[in-house]
C-alpha positions in Angstrom: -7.0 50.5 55.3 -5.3 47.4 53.8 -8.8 45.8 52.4 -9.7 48.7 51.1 -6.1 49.9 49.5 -6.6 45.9 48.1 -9.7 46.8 46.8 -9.1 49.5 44.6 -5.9 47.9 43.2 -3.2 49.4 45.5 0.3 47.0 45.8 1.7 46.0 49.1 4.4 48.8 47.9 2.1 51.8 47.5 0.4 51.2 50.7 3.7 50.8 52.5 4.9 54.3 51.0 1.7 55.8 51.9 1.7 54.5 55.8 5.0 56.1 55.7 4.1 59.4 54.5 0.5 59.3 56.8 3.6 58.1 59.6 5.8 61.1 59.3 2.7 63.8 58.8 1.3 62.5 62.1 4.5 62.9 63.9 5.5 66.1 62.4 1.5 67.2 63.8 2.3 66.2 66.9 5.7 68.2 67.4 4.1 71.5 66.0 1.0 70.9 68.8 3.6 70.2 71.7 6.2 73.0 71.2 3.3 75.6 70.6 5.0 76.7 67.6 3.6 80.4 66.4 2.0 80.8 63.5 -0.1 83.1 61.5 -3.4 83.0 63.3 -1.6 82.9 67.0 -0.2 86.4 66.9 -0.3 86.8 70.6 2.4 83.9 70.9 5.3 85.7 68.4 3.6 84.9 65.0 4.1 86.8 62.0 
């Protein structure tokens, strides 16, 4: 990821803020698939 972030002209910075954001994504992923959170296309667990 860093070679090619370096490659296309991204700083240190922006590929810093963007591990961050890919960071918290993944983690926010992982709580929705653990808790079984409802949603609109799992009606039979509660979803609107």
């Amino acid at each position: 990821m860093r070679d090619a972030a370096r490659d296309h002209g991204v700083t240190r910075a922006q590929l810093g803020e963007a591990r961050r954001h890919l960071s918290t994504a993944a983690a926010r992923i992982t709580a929705l698939l653990q808790t079984g959170r409802p949603g609109p296309d799992r009606p039979d667990r509660g979803g609107a």
